[in-house]
DRENKOL-107624 format. One record per residue (C-alpha): x, y, z. Coordinates in pm, whole numbers, padded with zeros to 5 digits, always signed. Layout:
N
XYZ;...
***
This chain:
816
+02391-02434+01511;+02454-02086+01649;+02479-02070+02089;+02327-01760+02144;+02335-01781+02464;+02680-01803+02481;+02641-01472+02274;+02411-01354+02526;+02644-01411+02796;+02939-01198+02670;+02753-00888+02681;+02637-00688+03008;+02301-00526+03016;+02343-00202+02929;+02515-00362+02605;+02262-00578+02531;+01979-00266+02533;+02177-00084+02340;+02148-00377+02030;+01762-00330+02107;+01687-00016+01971;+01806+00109+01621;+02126+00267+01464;+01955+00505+01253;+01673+00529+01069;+01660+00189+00872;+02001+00046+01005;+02074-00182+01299;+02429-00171+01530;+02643-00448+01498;+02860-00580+01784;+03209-00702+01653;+03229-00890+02017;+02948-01176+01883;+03042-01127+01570;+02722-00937+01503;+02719-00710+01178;+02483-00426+01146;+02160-00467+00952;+01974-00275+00659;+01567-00248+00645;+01392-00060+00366;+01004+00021+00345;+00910-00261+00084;+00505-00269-00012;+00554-00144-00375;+00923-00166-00443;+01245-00149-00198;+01303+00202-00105;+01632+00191+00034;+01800+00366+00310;+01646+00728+00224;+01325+00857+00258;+01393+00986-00059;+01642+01086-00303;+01769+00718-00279;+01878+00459-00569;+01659+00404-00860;+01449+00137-00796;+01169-00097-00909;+00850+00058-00898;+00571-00275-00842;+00180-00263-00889;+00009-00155-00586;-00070-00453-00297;-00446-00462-00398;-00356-00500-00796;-00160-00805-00763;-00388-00954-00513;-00655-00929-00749;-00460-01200-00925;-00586-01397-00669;-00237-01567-00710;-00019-01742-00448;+00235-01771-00734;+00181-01443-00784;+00271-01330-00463;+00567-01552-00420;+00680-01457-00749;+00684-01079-00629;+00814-01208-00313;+01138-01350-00513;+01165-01027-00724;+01122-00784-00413;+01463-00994-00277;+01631-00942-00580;+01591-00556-00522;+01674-00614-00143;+01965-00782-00252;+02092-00560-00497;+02113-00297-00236;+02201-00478+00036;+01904-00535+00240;+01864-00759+00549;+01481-00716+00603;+01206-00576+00372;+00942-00392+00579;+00614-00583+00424;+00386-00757+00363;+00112-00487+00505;-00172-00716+00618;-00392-00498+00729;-00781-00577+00590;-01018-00369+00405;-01230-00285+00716;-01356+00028+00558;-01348+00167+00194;-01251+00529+00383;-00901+00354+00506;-00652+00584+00339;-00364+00318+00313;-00593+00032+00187;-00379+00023-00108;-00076-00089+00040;-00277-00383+00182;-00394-00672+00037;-00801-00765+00051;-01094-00754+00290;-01087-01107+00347;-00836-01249+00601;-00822-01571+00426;-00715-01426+00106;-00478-01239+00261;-00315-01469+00463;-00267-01737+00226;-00098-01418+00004;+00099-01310+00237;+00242-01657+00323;+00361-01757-00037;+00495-01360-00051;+00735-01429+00250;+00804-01767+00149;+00972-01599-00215;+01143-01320+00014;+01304-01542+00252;+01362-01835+00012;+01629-01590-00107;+01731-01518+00245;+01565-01169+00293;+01352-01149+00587;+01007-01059+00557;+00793-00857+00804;+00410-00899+00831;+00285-00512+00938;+00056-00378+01149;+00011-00667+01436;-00263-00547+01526;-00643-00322+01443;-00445-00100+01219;-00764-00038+00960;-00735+00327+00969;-00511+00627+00971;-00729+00883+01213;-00533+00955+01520;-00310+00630+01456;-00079+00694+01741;-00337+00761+01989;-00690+00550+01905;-00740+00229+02075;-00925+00026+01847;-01201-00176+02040;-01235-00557+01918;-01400-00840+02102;-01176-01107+02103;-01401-01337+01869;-01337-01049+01580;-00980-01042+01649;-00926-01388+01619;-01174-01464+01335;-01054-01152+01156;-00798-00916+01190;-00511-01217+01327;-00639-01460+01113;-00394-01359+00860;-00133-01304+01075;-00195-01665+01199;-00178-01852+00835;+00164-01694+00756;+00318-01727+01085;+00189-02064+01057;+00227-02149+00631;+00572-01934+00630;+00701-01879+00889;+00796-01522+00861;+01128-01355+01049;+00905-01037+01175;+00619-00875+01245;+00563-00506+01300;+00373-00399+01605;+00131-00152+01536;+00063+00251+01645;-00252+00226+01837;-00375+00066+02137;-00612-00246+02099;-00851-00207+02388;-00651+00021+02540;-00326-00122+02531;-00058+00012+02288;+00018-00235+01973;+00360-00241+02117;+00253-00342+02466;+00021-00593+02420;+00118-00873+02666;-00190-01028+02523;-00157-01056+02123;+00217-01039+02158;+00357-01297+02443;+00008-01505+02478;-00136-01526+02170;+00189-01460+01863;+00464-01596+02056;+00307-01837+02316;-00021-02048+02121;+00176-02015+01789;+00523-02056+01877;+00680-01773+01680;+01010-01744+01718;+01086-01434+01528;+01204-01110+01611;+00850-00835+01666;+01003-00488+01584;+00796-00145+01694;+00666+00094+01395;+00866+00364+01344;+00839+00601+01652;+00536+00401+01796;+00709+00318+02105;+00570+00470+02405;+00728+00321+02746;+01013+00140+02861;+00925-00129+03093;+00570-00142+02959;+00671-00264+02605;+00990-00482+02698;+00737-00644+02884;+00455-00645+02648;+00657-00855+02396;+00811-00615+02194;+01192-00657+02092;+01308-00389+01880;+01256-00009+01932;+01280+00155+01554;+01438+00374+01458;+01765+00480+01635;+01959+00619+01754;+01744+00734+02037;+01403+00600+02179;+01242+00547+02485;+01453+00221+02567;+01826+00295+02621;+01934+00402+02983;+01554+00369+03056;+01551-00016+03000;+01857-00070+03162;+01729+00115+03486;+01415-00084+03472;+01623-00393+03464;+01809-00312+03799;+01477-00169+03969;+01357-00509+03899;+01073-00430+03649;+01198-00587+03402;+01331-00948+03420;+01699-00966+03263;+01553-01308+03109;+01309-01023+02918;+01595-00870+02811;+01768-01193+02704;+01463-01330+02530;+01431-01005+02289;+01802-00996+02236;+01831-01408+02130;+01523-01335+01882;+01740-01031+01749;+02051-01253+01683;+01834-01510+01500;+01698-01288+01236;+02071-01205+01186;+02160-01533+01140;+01899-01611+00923;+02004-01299+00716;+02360-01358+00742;+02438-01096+00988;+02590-01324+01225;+02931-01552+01248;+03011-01497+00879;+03011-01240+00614;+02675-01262+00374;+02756-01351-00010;+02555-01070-00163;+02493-01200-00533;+02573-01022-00809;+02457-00903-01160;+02078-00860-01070;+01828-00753-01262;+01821-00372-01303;+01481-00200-01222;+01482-00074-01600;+01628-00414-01781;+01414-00586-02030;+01324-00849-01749;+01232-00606-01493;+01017-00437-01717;+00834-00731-01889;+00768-00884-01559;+00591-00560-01379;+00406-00510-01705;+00248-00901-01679;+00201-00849-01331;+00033-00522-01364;-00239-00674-01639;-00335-00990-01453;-00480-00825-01203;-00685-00585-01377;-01020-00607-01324;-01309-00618-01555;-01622-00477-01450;-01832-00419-01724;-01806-00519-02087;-02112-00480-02356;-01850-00624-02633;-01683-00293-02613;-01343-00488-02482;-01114-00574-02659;-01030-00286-02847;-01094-00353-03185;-00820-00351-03463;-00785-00015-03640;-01029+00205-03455;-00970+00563-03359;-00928+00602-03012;-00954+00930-02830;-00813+00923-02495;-00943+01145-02245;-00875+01230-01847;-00577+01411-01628;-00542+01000-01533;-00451+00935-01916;-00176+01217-01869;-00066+01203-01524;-00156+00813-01472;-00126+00749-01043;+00159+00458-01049;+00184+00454-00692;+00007+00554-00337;+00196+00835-00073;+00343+00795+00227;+00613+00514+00309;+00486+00314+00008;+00631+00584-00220;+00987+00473-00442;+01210+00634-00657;+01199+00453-00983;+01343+00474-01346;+01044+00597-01491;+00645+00584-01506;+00445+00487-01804;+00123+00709-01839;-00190+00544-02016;-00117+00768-02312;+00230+00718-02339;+00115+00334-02358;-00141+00335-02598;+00037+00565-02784;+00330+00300-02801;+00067+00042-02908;-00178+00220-03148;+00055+00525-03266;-00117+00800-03443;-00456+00621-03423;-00498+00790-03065;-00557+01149-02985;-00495+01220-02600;-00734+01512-02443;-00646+01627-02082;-00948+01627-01893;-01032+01799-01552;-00871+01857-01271;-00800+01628-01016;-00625+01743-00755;-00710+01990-00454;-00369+02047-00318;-00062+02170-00513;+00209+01860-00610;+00528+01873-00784;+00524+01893-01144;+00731+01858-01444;+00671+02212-01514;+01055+02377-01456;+01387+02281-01596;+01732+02282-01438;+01865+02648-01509;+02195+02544-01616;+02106+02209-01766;+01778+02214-01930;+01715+01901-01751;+01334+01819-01637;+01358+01955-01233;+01516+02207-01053;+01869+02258-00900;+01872+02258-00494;+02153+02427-00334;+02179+02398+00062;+02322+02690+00260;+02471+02692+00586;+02394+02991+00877;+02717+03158+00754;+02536+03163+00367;+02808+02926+00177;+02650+02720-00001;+02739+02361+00110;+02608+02165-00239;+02440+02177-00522;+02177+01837-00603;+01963+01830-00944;+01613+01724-00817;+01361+01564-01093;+01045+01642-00945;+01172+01980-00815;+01160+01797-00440;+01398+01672-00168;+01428+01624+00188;+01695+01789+00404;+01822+01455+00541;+01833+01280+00224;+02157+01500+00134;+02518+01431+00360;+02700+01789+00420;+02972+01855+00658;+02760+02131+00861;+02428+02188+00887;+02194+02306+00646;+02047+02654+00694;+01852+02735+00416;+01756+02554+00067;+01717+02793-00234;+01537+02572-00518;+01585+02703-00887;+01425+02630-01209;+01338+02793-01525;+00985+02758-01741;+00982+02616-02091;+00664+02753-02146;+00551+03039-01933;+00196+03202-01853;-00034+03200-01597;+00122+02947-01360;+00024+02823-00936;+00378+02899-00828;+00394+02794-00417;+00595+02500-00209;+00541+02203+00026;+00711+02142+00374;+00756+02336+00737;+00997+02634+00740;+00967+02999+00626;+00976+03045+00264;+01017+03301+00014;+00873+03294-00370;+01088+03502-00608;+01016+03528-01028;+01314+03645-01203;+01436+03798-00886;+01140+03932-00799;+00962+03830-00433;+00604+03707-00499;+00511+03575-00218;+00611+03484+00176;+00509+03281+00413;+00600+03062+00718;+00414+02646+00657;+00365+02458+01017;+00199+02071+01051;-00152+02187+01159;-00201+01795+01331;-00009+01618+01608;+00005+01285+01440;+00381+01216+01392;+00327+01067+01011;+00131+01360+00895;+00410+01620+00998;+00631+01431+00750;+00407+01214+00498;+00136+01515+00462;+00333+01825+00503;+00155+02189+00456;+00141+02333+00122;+00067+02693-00019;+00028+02862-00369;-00003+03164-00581;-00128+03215-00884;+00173+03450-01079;+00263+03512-01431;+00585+03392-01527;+00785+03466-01894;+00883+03192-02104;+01221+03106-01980;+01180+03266-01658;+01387+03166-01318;+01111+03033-01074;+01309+03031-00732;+01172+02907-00370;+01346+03013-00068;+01349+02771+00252;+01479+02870+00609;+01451+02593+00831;+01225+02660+01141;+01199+02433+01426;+00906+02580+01640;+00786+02356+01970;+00680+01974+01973;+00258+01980+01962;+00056+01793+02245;-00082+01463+02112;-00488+01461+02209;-00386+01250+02514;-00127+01506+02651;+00176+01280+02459;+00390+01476+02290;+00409+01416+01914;+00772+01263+01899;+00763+01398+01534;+00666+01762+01558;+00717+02042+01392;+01056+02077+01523;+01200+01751+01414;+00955+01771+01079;+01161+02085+00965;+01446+01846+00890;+01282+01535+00794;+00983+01639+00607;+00934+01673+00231;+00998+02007+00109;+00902+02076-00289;+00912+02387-00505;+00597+02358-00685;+00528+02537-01017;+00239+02418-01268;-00017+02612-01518;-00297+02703-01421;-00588+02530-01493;-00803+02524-01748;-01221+02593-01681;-01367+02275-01665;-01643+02371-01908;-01368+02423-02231;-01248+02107-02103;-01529+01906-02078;-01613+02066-02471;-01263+01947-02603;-01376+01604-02493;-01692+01585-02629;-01567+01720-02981;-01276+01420-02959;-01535+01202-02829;-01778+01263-03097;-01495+01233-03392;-01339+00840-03235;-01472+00500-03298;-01402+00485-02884;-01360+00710-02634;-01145+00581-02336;-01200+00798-02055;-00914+00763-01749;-01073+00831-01384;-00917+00766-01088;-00760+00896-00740;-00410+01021-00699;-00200+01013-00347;-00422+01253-00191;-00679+01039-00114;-00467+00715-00146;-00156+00756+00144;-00041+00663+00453;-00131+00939+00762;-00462+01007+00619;-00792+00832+00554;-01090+00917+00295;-01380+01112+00407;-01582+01023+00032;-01594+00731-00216;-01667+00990-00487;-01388+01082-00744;-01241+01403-00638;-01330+01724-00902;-01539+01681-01227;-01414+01359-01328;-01820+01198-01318;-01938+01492-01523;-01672+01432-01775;-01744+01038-01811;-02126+01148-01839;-02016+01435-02126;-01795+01201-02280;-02071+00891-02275;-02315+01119-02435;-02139+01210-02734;-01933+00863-02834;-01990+00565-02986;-01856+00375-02762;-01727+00480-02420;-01438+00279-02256;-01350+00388-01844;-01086+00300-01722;-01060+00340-01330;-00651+00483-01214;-00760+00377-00828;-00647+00063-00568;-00993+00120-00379;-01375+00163-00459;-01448+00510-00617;-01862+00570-00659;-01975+00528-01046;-02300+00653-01132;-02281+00642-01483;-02164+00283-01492;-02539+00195-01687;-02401+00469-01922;-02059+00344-02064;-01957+00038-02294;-01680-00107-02051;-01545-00068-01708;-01179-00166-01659;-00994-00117-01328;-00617-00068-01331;-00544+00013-00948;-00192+00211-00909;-00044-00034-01172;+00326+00053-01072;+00604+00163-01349;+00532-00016-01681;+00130+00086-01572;+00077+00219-01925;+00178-00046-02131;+00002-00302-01885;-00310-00074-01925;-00238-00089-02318;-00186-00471-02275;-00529-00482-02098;-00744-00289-02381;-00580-00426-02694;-00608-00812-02510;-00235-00891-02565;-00275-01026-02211;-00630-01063-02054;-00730-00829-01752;-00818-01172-01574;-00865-01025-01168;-01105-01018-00946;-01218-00737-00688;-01043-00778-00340;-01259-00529-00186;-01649-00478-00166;-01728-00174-00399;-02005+00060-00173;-02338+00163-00382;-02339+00507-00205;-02108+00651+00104;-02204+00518+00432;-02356+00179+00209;-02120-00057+00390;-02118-00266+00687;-01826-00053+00848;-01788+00306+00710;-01655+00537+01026;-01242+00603+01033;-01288+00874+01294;-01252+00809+01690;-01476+00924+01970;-01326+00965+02223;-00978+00802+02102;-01200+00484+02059;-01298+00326+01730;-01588+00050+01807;-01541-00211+01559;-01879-00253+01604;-01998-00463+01271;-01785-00760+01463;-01684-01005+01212;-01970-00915+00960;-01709-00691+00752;-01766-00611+00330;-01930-00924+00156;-01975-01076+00495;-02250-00736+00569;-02345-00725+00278;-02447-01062+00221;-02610-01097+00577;-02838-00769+00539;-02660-00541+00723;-02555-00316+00450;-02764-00234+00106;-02673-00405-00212;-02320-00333-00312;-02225-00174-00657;-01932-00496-00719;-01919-00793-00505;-01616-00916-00389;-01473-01184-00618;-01634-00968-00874;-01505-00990-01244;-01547-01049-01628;-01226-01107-01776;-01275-01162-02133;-01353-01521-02130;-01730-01629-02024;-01815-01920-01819;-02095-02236-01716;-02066-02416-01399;-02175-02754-01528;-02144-02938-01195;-02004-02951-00855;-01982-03165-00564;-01890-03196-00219;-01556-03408-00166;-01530-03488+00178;-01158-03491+00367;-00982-03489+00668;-00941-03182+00820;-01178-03004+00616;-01337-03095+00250;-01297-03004-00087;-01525-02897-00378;-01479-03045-00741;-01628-02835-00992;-01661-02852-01379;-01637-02507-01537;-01677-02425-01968;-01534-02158-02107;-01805-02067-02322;-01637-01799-02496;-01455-01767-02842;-01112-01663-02636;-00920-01820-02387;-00953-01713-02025;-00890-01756-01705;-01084-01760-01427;-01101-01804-01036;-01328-02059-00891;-01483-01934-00582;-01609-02143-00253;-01800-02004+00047;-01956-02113+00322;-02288-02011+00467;-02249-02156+00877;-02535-02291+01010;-02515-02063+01325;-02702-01758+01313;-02427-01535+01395;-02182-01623+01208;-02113-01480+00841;-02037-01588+00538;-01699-01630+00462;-01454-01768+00185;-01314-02122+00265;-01140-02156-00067;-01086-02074-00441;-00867-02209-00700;-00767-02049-01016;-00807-02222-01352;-00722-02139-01746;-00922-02281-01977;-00949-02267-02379;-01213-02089-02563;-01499-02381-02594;-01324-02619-02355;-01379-02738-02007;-01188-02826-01701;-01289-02991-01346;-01106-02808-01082;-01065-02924-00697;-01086-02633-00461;-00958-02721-00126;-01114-02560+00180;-00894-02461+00460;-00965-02561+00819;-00906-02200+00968;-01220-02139+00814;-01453-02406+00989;-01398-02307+01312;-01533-01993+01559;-01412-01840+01826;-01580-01941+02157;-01437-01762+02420;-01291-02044+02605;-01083-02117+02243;-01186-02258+01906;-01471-02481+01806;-01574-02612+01503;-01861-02513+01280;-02140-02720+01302;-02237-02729+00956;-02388-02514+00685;-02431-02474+00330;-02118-02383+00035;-02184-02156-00248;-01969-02211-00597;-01947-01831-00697;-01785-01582-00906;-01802-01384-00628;-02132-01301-00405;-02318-01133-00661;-02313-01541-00907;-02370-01801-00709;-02339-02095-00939;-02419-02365-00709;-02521-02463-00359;-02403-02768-00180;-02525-02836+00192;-02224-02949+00423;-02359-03214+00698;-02305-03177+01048;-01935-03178+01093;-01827-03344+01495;-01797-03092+01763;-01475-03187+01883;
***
C-alpha cells in the first residue's frame, strides 16, 4: 500500500499548493519527486471529449443522459459506464467528468438533458452502477454538481435556498447511494452558493456531511472557474482548483497557510486525497498499461451498441395500433427534425464524432424508396453552422480557416467541417491575430450569411464586403461568454460557386461586473480566445405556409405520415435555461396540418425534456427519441419498424401547460432561488395536489407489449421489504416492461416517492412473478436532529402514477 504521507512529507508547502490547482485546462502537474505523473480529465456526459474544447479526436457520440435512463437500466448504465472507459482509455484519460446528477427540479432547467431523472432514487442507483463500469476499468468517475445545481440562471452567483430536510431527502440523496453503492473517486463541487455559501465552500455538505457522516475518501474537485476564495474553500472542503494554470489558490493558499488560516493538516488532507485518485488511476509509483486495440467510435461494435442503446430507451406515449410500422406502406417523412435530427445537447456535453444519423437518412436505410422526406418549418431562432459551404480548394463539406498573426503571415491553414473552430483548439508558434474563414456555395441564392463568437468581423462575397460588425457577450455569466457566444446575420445573395469569406480580429475589451460586484473570470476579454467562433452561411428559409402545403400534399398521398418535432441546442445547453415548454416556431401547426390530411399520423418527439403537445388527441402514435446520440437514425428506424422495441419509460414529469408543475421558476430574486415546493418535486406535486394533472406521468410508457397485474403482495424483510408481483403480457409480441413500486407515507407531509422497480421481459401471452426490492433510503425522513424512519403507509404497483395496478398497506414499521 502506497505511504502518502511519506509523499506528503517530501514536499514543502508552496509545492504541495502548487499540485492543488490545475496544469491546464483538463490536465493535472505531475511531480517526478513522488513519482507523481500528470493527469488527463475530459467532459464525459455524452461521449469523452478529450483535451479540446473542440476540434479534438473523433469520438463516440452516446444517447443523451435522460435517453438511457429511460431504460430504467442499472445494466444499462454500467454497460455505458464500461464503454465510456473504453473511450477514456483510448485517449488516455485518467478521470471522466460525469455522471451529472443533478434532478429534474424544473422542466425550464436548460441542462436537464445531461442529467439523469427527477427522482433521486432513480438516479442514484444509475449513477452507482455507471461509476462502478467506469472505474471497474480503472477510470475514475466524477458525480457533478455537489450541490442545488437545478438551473443555469445566474449559476455563478445564485444561492439556492434548501431546508436541510429537502437537501437530504432530495438533491444528496443521489449523491449519497453512489458514494455509498460505488464508491466513486470524485465529485464536482458546484457554481452557486447553497444558502449562501459557495458550492465550493461548503464546510457543511463538503467536510460534515460528504466526507465526515459518509466517509468519502475521494478527491472533491471545483467546476471549472467556480472557485472564488482562497482560505474560504481550502477550508470548506474543497481539494482541487480547475482549471490551471492560474486560480485563486497558488501564492494565495500558501500565504494563508503561514498567516495561520489555513491549517497545513488542510493542506495535507486535500493533497493525500489528490495522490489517491492517482493511484487508483495509475498516476502514481508506476507507469499505467494503457490497453490497446479498442473499439473505434465508428467500428461495427461501436455502432451496433449506441444504436441498441439509443432504442431501449425510447419512449412510447401513445399508440392507437399505428406502431409498428406496417410492412410495405408509404411513408412520408416530414419535419426540419427528420433532416437535421438533434443528436446531442450544447455546451460541455457537446463531442466531435464520426458522424450523425438523421431520421431520414435512417428510414431511408430501412424502407428505401418507400419514403419521401419533406423539410418542414423552421426551428431555430438563432443562426448555427451549416453544411451549406465547401472547402474552396477541396470541395470538401466546411470551410478552410487560416490564422494570421499581427504582422499578417498567415501561421496555418485547418479544414473545419462545420465551418467552426476555436482559437485555442489550434497550436501556432505566435499568436493568432486574425482568422479569415473561406468557403464556396454548391448551390447559391438567397442565403443568411453572418458568424458566431466575440471579436470584430468582416463579411465579404466574392471579395465583396457585405457586412461589419464588432459581437461582445451581452451577460456576465462566465459559461455564456463561451458556451452561448453572440451571433449576427444578413440576408445576401450569393452565385452558385461563390467564395463566402468571414473576417475575425480578435478583440479583448474589459472583464464585466458579475451582479454581486465579482468580476466574471471569463469575460469578454478571455472569451475572445476561448469562445466558439463559426462562419455561418445557410438558405434562407422557406414561408412556412408553402411548407406547411408540401406536407399536407405528401401527407395526403402516404399510408403514414411521420412527422419529426423536437428542440435543438438552443433550448437544450448548458449556460442557459428554458423560458417555454412549447416547441420553438411552427412545428404544432405543422403536426395539426399534417394530422388533418393523413391516414395515419406518426410524431416522433427529437427532445431529452417535456415539450407541450396539444394535438396529442389528434395523431395515431407518439414516440419519443430524446437526443439519441450518433447512430440516432437508425435507432429511431429500429424503433418504428419494431426491429427492437422502444421499451422506456419517462424520467421526467411531462407539464399539461407552462407554469403546470410543482416547481416552474429558474430565475433568482434577489440572487436567491427558494426551492420552495420542498421535497414535493414532479410526480411527488403532482400526485399530492399541488400541481394540475400532468400530460405523462413519470414512469409513463407503452412499449409495444400490453400488460395485467394479476397479483401482488407484500414480502416483508430486514431492512426494508419487498413486493412480489405477477405481471401477463397480454399482447401478441414480446415486451418488456418495468415494474413500478411507490410508497404513499402515512405522514401528512411527506410525498410520494419511488422505493423500487424492477425490470422484466416477458413473451407475448406469458407471465412472470417479479420481486421488486425496496431500498431503505427510501423509508426514512429527515428530522432535523438526523434520520427517522417512516412510520408506515400504503405501496402502489404502477406503471407509473397515472396506472396504479395495485395497493398494498405497509404496517407500522418500529421507530427506531
Amino acid at each position: 500500500m502506497t505511504n502518502y504521507d511519506e509523499l506528503i512529507t517530501a514536499l514543502s508547502p508552496p509545492e504541495k499548493v502548487e499540485l492543488l490547482t490545475g496544469a491546464s485546462m483538463f490536465a493535472l502537474r505531475g511531480e517526478q519527486r513522488i513519482d507523481l505523473a500528470p493527469m488527463a480529465f475530459s467532459d464525459g456526459p455524452t461521449g469523452v471529449r478529450g483535451l479540446e474544447f473542440t476540434g479534438g479526436e473523433v469520438v463516440a457520440l452516446f444517447p443523451n443522459a435522460t435517453l438511457l435512463a429511460s431504460a430504467w437500466s442499472t445494466s444499462t448504465a454500467h454497460e455505458v459506464g464500461e464503454m465510456l472507459a473504453d473511450e477514456a482509455e483510448r485517449q488516455r484519460i485518467h478521470v471522466v467528468l460525469g455522471p451529472t446528477i443533478n434532478l429534474h427540479r424544473t422542466p425550464l432547467g436548460g441542462r436537464l438533458f445531461e442529467q439523469y431523472a427527477e427522482d433521486p432514487l432513480l438516479t442514484g442507483h444509475l449513477a452507482a452502477a455507471y461509476v462502478r463500469g467506469l472505474q471497474s476499468r480503472g477510470i475514475g468517475a466524477c458525480l457533478k454538481h455537489l450541490v442545488a445545481n437545478e438551473s443555469e440562471t445566474e449559476r455563478n452567483y445564485v444561492s439556492s435556498e434548501v431546508s436541510e430536510a429537502t437537501l437530504r431527502e432530495l438533491y444528496l440523496l443521489p449523491f449519497e447511494i453512489a458514494v455509498e453503492d460505488a464508491r466513486p473517486w470524485s465529485i464536482m463541487a458546484a457554481y452557486n452558493d447553497v444558502n449562501g455559501v459557495a458550492a465550493t465552500e461548503h464546510e457543511h455538505v463538503n467536510n460534515e456531511v460528504v466526507k465526515g457522516e459518509w466517509g468519502w475518501d475521494g478527491l472533491l474537485m471545483s467546476d471549472w472557474f467556480a472557485t472564488k476564495t482562497a482560505a474560504a474553500a481550502a477550508n470548506g472542503g474543497l481539494d482541487l482548483v480547475m482549471p490551471g494554470p492560474d486560480g485563486p489558490w497558488g501564492a494565495s493558499l500558501v500565504a494563508a497557510v503561514e498567516a495561520g488560516e489555513v491549517d497545513e493538516k488542510v493542506v495535507d488532507d486535500h493533497l493525500r486525497r489528490l495522490l489517491r485518485l492517482a493511484d487508483r488511476v495509475g498516476a502514481l509509483g508506476r507507469s499505467r498499461a494503457w490497453r490497446g486495440e479498442l473499439p473505434a467510435p465508428d467500428s461495427p461494435q461501436r455502432r451496433a451498441e449506441l444504436r441498441r442503446l439509443a432504442t431501449d430507451g425510447m419512449v412510447v406515449l401513445r399508440n392507437d395500433d399505428a406502431l409498428p410500422l406496417p410492412d410495405a406502406q408509404r411513408v412520408a417523412l416530414i419535419g426540419r427534425h427528420a433532416l437535421e435530427t438533434t443528436c446531442m445537447g450544447g455546451g460541455s456535453a457537446t463531442v466531435r464524432p464520426p458522424h450523425q444519423v438523421s431520421i431520414a437518412e435512417g428510414l431511408r436505410s430501412a424502407l428505401g424508396d418507400r419514403v419521401e422526406v419533406v423539410d418542414g418549418v423552421e426551428v431555430r431562432s438563432l443562426p448555427a453552422p451549416s453544411d451549406a459551404l465547401e472547402h474552396p480548394e477541396t470541395g470538401e463539406p466546411g470551410v478552410r480557416m487560416s490564422a494570421v498573426d499581427a504582422d499578417g503571415e498567415v501561421l496555418g491553414d485547418r479544414h473545419r467541417e462545420i465551418a467552426s473552430a476555436t482559437v485555442e483548439g489550434d497550436s501556432f508558434d505566435r499568436p493568432v491575430a486574425r482568422v479569415v474563414f473561406a468557403g464556396r456555395s454548391a448551390a447559391g441564392g438567397r442565403m443568411n450569411v453572418g458568424a458566431i463568437g466575440t471579436g470584430a468581423w468582416r463579411l465579404r462575397v466574392d471579395g465583396e464586403e457585405v457586412a461589419a460588425f464588432t459581437l461582445t457577450a451581452d451577460g456576465h455569466d462566465p459559461g455564456e461568454a463561451t458556451l452561448i457566444p453572440p451571433r449576427r446575420t444578413v440576408e445576401v445573395s450569393v452565385p452558385a460557386g461563390g467564395l463566402v469569406e468571414a473576417e475575425l480580429r480578435i478583440v479583448a475589451t474589459e472583464p464585466v461586473p458579475g451582479p454581486d460586484g465579482v468580476v466574471g473570470v471569463l469575460s469578454n476579454a478571455i472569451a475572445s480566445g476561448l469562445g466558439f467562433k463559426a462562419l455561418v452561411a445557410s438558405p434562407v428559409p422557406v414561408p412556412a405556409e408553402d411548407t406547411l402545403a408540401t406536407a399536407v400534399t405528401a401527407a395526403r398521398e402516404a399510408d403514414v405520415a411521420v412527422v419529426a418535432v423536437g428542440l435543438t441546442e438552443e433550448q437544450e445547453t448548458e449556460s442557459r435555461d428554458k423560458s417555454t415548454l412549447r416547441l420553438p416556431g411552427e412545428q404544432d401547426a405543422l403536426v395539426r396540418a399534417v394530422a388533418s390530411a393523413a391516414s395515419r399520423t406518426v410524431v416522433v418527439v427529437n427532445a431529452a425534456t417535456p415539450v407541450l403537445m396539444p394535438w396529442a388527441e389528434e395523431v395515431d402514435a407518439i414516440v419519443v427519441a430524446g437526443l439519441p446520440g450518433q447512430e440516432g437514425g437508425h435507432a429511431v428506424a429500429d424503433a418504428l419498424l419494431g426491429v427492437r422495441e422502444p421499451a422506456g419509460r419517462l424520467v421526467t414529469t411531462w407539464p399539461a401547460a407552462d407554469a403546470a408543475a410543482p416547481a416552474w421558476d429558474v430565475v433568482p430574486r434577489d440572487l436567491r432561488l427558494e426551492y420552495a415546493e420542498g421535497t414535493f418535486i414532479g410526480h411527488r406535486g403532482h400526485h399530492a395536489g399541488l400541481a394540475a394533472p400532468p400530460a405523462y406521468w413519470f414512469g409513463q410508457g407503452e412499449g409495444y407489449g400490453s400488460w395485467s397485474y394479476e397479483a401482488a403482495r407484500l414480502v416483508e424483510g430486514a431492512p426494508s421489504p419487498s413486493v412480489e408481483v405477477r405481471v401477463r403480457n397480454t399482447a401478441p409480441r414480446d415486451s418488456r416492461e418495468i415494474v413500478q413500486v411507490y410508497l404513499q407515507p402515512t405522514e401528512p407531509d411527506q410525498p410520494v416517492r419511488l422505493v423500487g422497480w424492477a425490470p422484466v421481459a416477458v413473451a407475448a401471452g406469458e407471465s412472470a412473478s417479479v420481486v421488486v426490492p425496496t431500498d431503505p433510503r427510501s423509508w426514512r425522513r429527515w428530522s432535523g436532529a438526523g434520520w427517522a424512519p417512516l412510520s408506515g403507509g400504503e405501496l402502489l404497483v404502477a406503471r407509473g402514477l397515472g396506472d396504479v395496478r395495485h395497493r398494498l398497506v405497509v404496517p407500522d414499521r418500529p421507530s427506531s
